[in-house]
C-alpha positions in Angstrom: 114.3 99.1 96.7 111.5 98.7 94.1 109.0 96.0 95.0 108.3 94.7 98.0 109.4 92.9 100.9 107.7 90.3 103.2 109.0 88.4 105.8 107.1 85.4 107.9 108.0 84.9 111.5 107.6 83.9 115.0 108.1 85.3 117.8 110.7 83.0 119.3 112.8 82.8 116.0 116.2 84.8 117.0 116.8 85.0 113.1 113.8 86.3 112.5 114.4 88.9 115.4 117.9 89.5 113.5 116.1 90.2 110.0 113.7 92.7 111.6 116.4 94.2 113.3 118.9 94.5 110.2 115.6 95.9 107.9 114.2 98.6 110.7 118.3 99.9 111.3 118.9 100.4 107.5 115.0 101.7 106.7 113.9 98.8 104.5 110.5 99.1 104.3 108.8 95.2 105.4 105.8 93.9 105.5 105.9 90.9 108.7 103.5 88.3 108.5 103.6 86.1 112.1 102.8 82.6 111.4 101.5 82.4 114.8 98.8 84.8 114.3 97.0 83.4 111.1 97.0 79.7 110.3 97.5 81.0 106.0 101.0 82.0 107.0 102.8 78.6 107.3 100.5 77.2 104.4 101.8 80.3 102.5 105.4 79.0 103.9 105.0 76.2 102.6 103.6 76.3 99.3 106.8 79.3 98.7 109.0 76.5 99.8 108.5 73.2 100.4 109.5 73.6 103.9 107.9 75.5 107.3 111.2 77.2 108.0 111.3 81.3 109.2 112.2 83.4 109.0 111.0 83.1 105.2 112.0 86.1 103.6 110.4 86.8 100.0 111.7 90.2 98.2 109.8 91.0 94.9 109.8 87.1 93.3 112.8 85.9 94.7 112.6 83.8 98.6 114.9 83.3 100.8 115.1 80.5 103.6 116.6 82.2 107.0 118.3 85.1 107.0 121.8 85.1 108.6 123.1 82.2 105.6 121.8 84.9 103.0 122.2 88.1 104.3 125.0 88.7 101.2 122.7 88.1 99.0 119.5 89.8 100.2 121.6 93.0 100.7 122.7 93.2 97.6 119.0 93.2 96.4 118.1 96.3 98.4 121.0 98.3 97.7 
């Protein structure tokens, strides 16, 4: 995968938990961002979305609200 991914969570979000799980099992590299440990997170949210949903998943330009609905679509990025 060229670029980078990044992926803001909480702890509680089961489809966050999912996405983690899905990128650590196939060795996508991630970079997690928990938007209960720094209050920039959900602004950053925000201002990629319109919207404080997670997990918000952002892979080189293109983001991605949850993960499960999209899955399709972000793996075919990474392949």
């Amino acid at each position: 995968m060229a670029g980078q991914l990044r992926i803001y969570t909480i702890p509680t979000c089961s489809d966050c938990t999912y996405a983690k799980r899905y990128f650590n099992e196939n060795q996508i590299p991630y970079i997690e961002y928990n938007c209960e440990d720094d209050e920039a997170y959900p602004r950053e949210v925000r201002e990629l979305t319109g919207k404080q949903i997670v997990p918000t998943i952002v892979i080189n330009d293109k983001v991605f609200v949850g993960f499960a609905e999209n899955l399709k679509e972000i793996s075919e990025l990474l392949v």
